[in-house]
C-alpha positions in Angstrom: -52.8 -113.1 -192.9 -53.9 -116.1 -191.8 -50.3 -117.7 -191.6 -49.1 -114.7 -189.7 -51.7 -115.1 -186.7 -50.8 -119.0 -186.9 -47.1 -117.4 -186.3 -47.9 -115.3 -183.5 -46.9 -112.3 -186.1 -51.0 -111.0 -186.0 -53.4 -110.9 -183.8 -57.1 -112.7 -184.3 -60.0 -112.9 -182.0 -58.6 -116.2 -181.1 -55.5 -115.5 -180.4 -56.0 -115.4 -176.3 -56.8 -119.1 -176.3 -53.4 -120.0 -177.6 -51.4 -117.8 -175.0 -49.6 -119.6 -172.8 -49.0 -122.8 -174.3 -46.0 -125.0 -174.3 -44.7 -125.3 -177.8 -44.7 -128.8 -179.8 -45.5 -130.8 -176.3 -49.5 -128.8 -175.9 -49.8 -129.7 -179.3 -48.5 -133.2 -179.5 -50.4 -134.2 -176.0 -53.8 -132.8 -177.3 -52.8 -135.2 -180.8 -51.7 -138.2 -178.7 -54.8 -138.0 -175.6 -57.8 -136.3 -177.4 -57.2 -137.3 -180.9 -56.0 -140.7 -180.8 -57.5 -141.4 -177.2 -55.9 -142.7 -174.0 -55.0 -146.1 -175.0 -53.6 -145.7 -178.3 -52.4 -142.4 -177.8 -50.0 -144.3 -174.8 -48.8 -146.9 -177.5 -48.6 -144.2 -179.8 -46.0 -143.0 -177.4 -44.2 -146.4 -176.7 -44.0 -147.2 -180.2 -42.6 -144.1 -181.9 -39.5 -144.6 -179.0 -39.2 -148.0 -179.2 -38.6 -147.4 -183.8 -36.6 -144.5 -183.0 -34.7 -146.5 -180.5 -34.2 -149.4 -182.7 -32.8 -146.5 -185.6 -30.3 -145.7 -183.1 -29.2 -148.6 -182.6 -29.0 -150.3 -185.5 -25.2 -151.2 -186.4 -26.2 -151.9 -190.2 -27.2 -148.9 -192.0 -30.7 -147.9 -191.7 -33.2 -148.5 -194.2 -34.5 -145.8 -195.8 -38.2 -146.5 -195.8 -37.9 -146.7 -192.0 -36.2 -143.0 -191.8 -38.8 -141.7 -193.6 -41.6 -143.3 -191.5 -40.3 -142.2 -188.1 -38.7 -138.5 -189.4 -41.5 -137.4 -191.3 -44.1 -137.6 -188.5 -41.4 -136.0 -185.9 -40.9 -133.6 -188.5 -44.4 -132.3 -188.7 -44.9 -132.2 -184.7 -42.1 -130.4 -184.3 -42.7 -127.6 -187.3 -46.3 -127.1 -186.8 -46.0 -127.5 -183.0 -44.0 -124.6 -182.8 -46.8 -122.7 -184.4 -48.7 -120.2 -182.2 -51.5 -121.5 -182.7 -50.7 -125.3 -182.1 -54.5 -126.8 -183.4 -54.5 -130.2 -183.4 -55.3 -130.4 -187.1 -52.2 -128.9 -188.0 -50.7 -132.4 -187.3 -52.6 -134.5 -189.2 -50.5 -135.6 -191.9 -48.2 -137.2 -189.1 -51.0 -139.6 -187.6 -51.0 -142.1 -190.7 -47.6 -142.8 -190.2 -47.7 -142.8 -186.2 -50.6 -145.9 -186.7 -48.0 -148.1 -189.1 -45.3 -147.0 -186.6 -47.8 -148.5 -183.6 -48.9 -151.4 -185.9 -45.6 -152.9 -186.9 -44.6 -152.4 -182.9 -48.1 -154.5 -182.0 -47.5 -157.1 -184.4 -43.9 -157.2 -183.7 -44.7 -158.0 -180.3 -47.0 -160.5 -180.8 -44.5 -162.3 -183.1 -41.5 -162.2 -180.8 -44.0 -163.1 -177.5 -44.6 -166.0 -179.3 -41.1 -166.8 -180.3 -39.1 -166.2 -177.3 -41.3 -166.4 -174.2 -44.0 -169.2 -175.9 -47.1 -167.1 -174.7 -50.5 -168.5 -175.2 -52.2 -166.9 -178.3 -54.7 -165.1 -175.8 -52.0 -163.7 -174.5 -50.0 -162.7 -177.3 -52.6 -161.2 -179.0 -54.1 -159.5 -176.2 -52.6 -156.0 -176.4 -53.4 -155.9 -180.7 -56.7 -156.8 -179.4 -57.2 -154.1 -176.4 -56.0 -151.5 -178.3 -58.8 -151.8 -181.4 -61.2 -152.5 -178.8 -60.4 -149.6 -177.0 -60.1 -147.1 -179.8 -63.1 -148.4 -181.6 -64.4 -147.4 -177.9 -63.1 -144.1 -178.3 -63.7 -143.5 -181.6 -68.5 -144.1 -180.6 -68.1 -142.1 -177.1 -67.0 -138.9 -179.9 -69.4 -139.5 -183.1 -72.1 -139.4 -179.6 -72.0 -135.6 -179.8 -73.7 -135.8 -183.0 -76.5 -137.9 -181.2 -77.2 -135.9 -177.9 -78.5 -132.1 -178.1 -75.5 -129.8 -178.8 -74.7 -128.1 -175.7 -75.5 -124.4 -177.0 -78.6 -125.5 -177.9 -79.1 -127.1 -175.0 -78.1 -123.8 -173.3 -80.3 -122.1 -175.2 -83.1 -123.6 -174.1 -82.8 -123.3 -170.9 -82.0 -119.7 -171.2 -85.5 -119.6 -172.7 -87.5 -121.2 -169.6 -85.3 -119.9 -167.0 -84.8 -116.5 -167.8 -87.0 -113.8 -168.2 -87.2 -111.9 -171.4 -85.8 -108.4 -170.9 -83.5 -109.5 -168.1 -79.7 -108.2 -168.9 -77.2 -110.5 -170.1 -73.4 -110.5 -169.9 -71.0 -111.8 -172.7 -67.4 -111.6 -173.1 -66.1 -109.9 -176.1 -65.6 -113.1 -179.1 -68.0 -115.4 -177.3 -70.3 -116.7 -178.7 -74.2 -115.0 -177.9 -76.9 -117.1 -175.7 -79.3 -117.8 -176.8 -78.8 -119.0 -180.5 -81.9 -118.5 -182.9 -83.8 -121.5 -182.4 -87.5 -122.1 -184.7 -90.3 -121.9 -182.3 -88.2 -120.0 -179.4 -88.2 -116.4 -178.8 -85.6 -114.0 -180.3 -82.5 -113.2 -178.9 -83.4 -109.4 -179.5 -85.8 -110.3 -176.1 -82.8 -109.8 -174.2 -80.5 -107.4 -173.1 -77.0 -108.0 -174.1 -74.2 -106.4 -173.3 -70.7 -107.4 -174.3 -67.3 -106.7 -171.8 -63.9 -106.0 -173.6 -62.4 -108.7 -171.8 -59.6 -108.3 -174.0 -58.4 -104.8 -174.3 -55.4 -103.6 -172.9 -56.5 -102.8 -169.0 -57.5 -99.1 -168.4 -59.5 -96.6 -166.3 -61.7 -97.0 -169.3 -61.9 -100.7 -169.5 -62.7 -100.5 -165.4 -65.6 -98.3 -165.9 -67.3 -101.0 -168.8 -66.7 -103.7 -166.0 -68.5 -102.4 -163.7 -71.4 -100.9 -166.0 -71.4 -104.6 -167.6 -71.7 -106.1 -164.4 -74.4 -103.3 -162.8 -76.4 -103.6 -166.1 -76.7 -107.4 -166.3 -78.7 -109.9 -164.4 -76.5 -112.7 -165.7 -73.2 -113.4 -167.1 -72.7 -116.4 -169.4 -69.9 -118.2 -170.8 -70.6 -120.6 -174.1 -67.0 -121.8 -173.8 -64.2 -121.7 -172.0 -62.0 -119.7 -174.5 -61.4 -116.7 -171.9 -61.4 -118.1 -168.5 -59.0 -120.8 -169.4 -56.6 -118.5 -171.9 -55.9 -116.3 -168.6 -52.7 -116.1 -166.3 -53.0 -118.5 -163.7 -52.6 -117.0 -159.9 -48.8 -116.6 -159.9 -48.6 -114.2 -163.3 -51.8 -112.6 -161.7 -50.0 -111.9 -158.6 -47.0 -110.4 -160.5 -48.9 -108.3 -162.6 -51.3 -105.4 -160.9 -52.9 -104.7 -164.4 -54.5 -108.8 -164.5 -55.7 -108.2 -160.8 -58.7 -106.7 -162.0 -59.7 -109.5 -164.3 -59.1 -111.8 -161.7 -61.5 -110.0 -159.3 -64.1 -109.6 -161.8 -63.9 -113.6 -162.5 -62.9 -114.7 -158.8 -65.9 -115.0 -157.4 -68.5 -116.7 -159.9 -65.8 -119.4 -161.1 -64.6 -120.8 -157.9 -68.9 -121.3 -156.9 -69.4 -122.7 -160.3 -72.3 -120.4 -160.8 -72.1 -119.5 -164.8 -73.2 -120.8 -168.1 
């Protein structure tokens, strides 16, 4: 089952989220920016063409230890980033081998700067240098989300001294529900929730629970941004009638930045 939805052959509660996306290159840009970070990731980049450039080009025949080292990580990127779902963990094994690839090309260039254009050793080891110091960087500013209050919680909370219990509030169907149980806070039973089937095929039907939704609740609140941003930008809206609803229903609260 769980192979299927990754296929696009089944359908998941998350499957709206992955609509959309450009195969291998959505995938390999959320690898190379958000899970190696800006300045590796860029090397990352420079380093895998500048190996396979030097395979190309080789005239003697190619070692085999360097084949497997460049193929195996293009290999996986370009399998699982075909994927429907193209999650970042999915390419994984390749990003051992893309940090030897982007070592050997660092201390390469250090060696040959030295050789051929006589830099100073500030110099030469300057971008081995920027590189570890940035993605040591990198590497804190993430393991900070485990120091500063999750934002849920922190949602939560203000939910809790901002909103009135019994007021009305509006979810989007596979959301996650504000406010989370927290110990010493009131219970989320204090509120009135309603969920919208933001996801169904559009219908008279699915029109009417808009609108009730909408007339029912005080507030609407998003805990992520898996349906907003999993939509049809405004030229598929504009071809389609059927999205036009959506897009009136969401219009007006996302371009004031009024939500949660």
């Amino acid at each position: 089952m769980m192979m299927n939805t990754q296929r696009g052959l089944a359908e998941a509660w998350t499957s709206p989220e992955w609509a959309l996306r450009v195969p291998v290159a959505y995938s390999f840009f959320n690898l190379i920016l958000r899970g190696f970070g800006l300045v590796l990731g860029v090397t990352t980049v420079l380093a895998l063409a500048s190996a396979i450039t030097r395979l190309v080009l080789m005239r003697r025949s190619r070692p085999t230890w360097q084949l497997y080292l460049v193929g195996w990580p293009l290999l996986v990127v370009f399998v699982n980033g075909r994927l429907f779902m193209q999650e970042v963990r999915l390419l994984l094994p390749a990003a051992p081998f893309l940090i030897l690839i982007v070592t050997f090309f660092l201390v390469s260039l250090m060696r040959s700067s030295g050789r051929a254009a006589k830099w100073p050793t500030w110099a030469r080891i300057a971008p081995l240098t920027i590189v570890l110091i940035a993605t040591a960087a990198s590497g804190l500013a993430m393991t900070s989300i485990f120091t500063s209050t999750q934002t849920r919680i922190a949602a939560t909370q203000w939910i809790f001294e901002n909103v009135p219990a019994g007021a009305g509030l509006l979810f989007e169907a596979n959301d996650v529900l504000l406010p989370i149980p927290i110990d010493g806070y009131p219970a989320q039973s204090d509120y009135a929730i309603t969920t919208l089937p933001i996801y169904d095929m559009d219908s008279d039907e699915k029109l009417d629970q808009l609108l009730a939704g909408l007339t029912a609740s005080d507030f609407v609140i998003l805990s992520s941004n898996r349906g907003y941003d999993s939509s049809p930008g405004d030229r598929e809206v504009s071809n389609d009638r059927a999205l036009l609803r959506i897009a009136a229903y969401r219009g007006p609260w996302l371009r004031s930045g009024r939500h949660l």
